[in-house]
N, CA, C and O atoms as a Tinker XYZ file with bonds, in Angstrom:
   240  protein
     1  N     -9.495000  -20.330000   -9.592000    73     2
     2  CA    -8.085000  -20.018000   -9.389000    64     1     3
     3  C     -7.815000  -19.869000   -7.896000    63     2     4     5
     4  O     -8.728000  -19.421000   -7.201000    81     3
     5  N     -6.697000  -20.186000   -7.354000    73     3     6
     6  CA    -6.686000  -20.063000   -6.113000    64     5     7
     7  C     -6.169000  -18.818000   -5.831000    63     6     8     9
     8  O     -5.389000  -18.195000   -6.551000    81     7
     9  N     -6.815000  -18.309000   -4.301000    73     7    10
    10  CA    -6.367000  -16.933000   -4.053000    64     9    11
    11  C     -5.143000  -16.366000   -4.028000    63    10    12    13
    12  O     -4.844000  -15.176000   -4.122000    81    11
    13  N     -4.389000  -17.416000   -3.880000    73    11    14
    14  CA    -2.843000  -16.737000   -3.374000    64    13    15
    15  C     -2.267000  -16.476000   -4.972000    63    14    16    17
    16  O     -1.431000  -15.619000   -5.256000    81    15
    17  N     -2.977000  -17.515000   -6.048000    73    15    18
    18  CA    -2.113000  -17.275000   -7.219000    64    17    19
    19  C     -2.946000  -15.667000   -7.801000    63    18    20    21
    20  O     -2.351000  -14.945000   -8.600000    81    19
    21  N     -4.000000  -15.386000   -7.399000    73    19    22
    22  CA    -4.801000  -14.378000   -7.921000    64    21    23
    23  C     -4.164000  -13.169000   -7.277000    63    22    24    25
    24  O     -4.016000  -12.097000   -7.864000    81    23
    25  N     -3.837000  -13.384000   -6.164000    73    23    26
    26  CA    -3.501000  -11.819000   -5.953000    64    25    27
    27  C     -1.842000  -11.936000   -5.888000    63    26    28    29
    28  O     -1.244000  -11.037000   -5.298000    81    27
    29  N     -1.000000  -13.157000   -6.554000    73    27    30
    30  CA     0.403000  -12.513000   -6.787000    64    29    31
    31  C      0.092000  -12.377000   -8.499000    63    30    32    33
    32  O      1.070000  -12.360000   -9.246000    81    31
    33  N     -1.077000  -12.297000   -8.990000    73    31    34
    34  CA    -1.537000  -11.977000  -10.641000    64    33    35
    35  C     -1.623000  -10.684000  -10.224000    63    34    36    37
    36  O     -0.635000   -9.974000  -10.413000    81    35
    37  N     -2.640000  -10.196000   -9.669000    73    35    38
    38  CA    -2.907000   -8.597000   -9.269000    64    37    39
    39  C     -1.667000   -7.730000   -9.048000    63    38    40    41
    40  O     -1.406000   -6.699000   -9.667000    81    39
    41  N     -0.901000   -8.323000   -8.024000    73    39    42
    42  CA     0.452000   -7.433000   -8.019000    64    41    43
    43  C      1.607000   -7.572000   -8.816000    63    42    44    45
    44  O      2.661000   -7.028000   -8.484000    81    43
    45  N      1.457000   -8.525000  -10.247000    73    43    46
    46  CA     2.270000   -8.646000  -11.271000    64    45    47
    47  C      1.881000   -7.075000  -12.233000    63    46    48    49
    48  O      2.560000   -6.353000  -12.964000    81    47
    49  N     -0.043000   -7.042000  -11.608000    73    47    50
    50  CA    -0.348000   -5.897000  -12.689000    64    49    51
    51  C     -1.002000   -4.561000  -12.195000    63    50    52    53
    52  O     -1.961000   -3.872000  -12.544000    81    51
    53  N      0.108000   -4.507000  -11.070000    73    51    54
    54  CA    -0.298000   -3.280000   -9.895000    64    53    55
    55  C      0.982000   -2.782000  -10.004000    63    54    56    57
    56  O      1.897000   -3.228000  -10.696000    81    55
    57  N      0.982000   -1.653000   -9.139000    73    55    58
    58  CA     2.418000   -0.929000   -9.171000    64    57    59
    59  C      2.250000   -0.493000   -7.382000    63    58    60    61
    60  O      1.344000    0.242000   -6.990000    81    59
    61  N      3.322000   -1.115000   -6.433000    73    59    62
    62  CA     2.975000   -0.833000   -5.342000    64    61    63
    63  C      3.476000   -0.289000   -4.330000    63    62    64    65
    64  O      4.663000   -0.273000   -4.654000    81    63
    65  N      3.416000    0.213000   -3.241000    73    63    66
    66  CA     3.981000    1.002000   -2.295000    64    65    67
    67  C      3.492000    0.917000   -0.686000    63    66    68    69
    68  O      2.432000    0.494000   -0.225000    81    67
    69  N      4.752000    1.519000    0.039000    73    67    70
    70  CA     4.397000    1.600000    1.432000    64    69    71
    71  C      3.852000    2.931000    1.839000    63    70    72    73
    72  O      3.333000    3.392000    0.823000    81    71
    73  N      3.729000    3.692000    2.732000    73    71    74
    74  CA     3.377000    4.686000    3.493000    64    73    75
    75  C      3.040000    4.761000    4.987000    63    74    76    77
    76  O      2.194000    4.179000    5.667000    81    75
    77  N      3.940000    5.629000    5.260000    73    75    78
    78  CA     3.570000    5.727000    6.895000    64    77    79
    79  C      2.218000    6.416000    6.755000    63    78    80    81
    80  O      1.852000    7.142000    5.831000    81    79
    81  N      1.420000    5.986000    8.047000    73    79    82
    82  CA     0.207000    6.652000    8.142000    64    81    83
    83  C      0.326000    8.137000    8.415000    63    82    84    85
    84  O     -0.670000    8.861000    8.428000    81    83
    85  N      1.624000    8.613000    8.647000    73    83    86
    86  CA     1.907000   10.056000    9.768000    64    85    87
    87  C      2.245000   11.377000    8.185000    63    86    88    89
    88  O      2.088000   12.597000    8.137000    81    87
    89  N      2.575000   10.704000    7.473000    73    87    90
    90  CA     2.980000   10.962000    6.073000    64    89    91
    91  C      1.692000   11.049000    5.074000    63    90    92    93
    92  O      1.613000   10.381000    4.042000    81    91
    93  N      0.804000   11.863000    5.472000    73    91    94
    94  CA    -0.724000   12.369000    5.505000    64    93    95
    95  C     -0.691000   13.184000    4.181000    63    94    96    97
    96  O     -1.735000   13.599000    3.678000    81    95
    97  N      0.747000   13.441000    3.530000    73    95    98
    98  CA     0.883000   14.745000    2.305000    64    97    99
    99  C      0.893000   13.517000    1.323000    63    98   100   101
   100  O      0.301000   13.537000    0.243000    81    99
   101  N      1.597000   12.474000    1.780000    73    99   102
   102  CA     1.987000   12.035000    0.572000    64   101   103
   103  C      0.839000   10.638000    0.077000    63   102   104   105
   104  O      0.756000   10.142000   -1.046000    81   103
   105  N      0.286000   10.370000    0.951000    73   103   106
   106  CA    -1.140000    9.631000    0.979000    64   105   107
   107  C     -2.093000   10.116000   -0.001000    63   106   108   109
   108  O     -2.749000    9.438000   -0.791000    81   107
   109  N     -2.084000   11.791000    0.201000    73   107   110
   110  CA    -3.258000   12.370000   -0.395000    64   109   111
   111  C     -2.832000   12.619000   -1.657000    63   110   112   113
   112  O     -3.704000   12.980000   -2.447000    81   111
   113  N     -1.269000   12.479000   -2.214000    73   111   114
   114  CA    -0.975000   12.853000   -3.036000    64   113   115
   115  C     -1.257000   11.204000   -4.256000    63   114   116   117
   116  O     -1.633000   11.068000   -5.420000    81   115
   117  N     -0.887000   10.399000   -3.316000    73   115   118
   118  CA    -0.616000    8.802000   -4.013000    64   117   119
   119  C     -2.186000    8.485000   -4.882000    63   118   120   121
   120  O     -2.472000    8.065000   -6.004000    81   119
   121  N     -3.292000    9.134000   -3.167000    73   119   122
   122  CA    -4.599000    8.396000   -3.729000    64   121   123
   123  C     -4.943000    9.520000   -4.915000    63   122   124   125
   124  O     -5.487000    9.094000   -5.934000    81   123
   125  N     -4.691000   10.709000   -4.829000    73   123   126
   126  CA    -5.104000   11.588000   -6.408000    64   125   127
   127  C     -4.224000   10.945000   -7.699000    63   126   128   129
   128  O     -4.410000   11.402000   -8.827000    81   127
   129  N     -3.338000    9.951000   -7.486000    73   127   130
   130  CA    -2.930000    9.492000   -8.742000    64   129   131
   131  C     -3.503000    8.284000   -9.101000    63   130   132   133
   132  O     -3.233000    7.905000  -10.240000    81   131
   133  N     -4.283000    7.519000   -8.373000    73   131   134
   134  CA    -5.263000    6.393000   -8.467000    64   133   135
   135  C     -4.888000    5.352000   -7.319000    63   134   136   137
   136  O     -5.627000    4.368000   -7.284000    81   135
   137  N     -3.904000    5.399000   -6.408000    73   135   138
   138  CA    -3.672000    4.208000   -5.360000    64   137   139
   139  C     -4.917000    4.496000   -4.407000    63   138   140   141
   140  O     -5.551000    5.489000   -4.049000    81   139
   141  N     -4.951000    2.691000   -4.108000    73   139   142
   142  CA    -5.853000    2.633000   -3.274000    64   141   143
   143  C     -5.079000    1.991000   -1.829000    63   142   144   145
   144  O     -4.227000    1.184000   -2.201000    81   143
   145  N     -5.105000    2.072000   -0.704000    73   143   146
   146  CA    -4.884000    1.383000    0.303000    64   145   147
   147  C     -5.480000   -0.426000    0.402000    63   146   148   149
   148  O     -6.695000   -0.622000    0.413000    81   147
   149  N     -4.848000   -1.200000    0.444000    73   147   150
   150  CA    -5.341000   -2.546000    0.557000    64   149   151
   151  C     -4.947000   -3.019000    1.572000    63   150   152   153
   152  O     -5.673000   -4.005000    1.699000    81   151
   153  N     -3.917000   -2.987000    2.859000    73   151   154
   154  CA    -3.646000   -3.480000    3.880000    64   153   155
   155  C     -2.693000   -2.554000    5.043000    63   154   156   157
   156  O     -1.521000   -2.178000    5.060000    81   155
   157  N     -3.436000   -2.463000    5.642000    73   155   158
   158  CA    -2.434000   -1.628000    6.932000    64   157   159
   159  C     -1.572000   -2.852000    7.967000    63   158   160   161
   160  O     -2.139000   -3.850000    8.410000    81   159
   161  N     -0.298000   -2.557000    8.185000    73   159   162
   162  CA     0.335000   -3.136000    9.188000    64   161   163
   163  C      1.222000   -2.134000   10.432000    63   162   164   165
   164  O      1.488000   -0.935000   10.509000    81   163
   165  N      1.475000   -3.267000   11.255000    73   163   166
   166  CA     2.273000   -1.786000   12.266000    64   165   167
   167  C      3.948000   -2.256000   12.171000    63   166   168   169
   168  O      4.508000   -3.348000   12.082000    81   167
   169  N      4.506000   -0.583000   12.249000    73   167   170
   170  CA     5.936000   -0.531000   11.966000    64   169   171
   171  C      6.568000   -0.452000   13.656000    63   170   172   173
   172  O      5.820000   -0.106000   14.570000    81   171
   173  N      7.836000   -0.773000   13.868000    73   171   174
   174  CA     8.425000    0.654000   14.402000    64   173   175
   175  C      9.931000    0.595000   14.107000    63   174   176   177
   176  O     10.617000   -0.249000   13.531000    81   175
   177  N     10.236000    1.823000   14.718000    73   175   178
   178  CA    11.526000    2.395000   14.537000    64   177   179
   179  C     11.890000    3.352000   16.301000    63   178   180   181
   180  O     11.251000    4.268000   16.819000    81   179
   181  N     12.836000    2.808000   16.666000    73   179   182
   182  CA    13.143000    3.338000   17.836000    64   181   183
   183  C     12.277000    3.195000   19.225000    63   182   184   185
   184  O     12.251000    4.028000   20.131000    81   183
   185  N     11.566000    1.928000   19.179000    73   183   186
   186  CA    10.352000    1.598000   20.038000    64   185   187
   187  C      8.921000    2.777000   19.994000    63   186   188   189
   188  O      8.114000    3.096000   20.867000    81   187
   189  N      9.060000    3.139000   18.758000    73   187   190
   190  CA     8.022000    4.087000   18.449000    64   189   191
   191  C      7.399000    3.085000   17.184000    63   190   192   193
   192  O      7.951000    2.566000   16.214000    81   191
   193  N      6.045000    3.076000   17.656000    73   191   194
   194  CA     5.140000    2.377000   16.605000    64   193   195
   195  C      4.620000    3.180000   15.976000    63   194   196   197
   196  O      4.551000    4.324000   16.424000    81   195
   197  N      4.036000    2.835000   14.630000    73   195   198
   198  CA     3.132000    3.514000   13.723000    64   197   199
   199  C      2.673000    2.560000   12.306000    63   198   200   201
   200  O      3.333000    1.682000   11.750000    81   199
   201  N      1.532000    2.996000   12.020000    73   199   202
   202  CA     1.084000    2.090000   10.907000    64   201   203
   203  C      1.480000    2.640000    9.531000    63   202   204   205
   204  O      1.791000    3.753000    9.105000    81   203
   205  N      1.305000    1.075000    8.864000    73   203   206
   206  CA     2.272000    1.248000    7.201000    64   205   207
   207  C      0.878000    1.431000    6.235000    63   206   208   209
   208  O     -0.106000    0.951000    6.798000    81   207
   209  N      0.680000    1.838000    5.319000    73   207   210
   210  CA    -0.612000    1.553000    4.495000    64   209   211
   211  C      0.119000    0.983000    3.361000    63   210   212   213
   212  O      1.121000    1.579000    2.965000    81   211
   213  N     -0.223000    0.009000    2.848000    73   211   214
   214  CA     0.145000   -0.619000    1.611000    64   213   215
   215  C     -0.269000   -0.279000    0.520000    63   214   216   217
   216  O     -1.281000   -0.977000    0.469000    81   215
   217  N     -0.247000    0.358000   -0.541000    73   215   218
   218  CA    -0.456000    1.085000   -1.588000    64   217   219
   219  C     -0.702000    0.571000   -2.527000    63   218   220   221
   220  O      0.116000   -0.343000   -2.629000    81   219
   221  N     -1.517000    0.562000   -3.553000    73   219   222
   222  CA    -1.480000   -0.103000   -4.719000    64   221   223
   223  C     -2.780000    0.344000   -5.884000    63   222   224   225
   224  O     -3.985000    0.585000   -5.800000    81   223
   225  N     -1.667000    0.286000   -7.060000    73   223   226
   226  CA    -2.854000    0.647000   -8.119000    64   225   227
   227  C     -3.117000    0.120000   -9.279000    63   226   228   229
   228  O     -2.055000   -0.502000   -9.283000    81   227
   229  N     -3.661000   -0.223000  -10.406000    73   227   230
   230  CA    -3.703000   -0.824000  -11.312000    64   229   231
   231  C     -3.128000   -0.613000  -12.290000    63   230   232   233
   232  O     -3.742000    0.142000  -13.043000    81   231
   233  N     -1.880000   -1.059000  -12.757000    73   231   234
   234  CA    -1.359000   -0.732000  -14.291000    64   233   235
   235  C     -2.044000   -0.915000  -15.579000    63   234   236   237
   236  O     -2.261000   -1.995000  -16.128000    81   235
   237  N     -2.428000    0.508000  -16.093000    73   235   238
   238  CA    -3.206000    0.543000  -17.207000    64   237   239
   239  C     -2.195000   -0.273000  -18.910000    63   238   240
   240  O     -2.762000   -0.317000  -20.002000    81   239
């Protein structure tokens, strides 16, 4: 299967989200419900940078 069709399969059967990295409460809160981080990118807002964590978990 090719990769790109495999992982828009994965996120048909994921449930997913952003997060600022600075937002440290709600990270710890996401990964105690089973998300895992799969890709960090950088944001900004107001010429202030900061990184996004991409969220994602498996729909049972």
């Amino acid at each position: 299967m090719n990769s790109n069709l495999s992982e828009k399969a994965l996120i048909l059967q994921s449930s997913l989200l952003q997060k600022t990295s600075f937002n440290k409460r709600a990270i710890k809160v996401y990964e105690r419900l089973g998300f895992k981080t799969f890709r960090t990118c950088e944001g900004e807002i107001s010429n202030e940078k900061f990184e996004i964590y991409q969220m994602r978990r498996k729909v049972i």
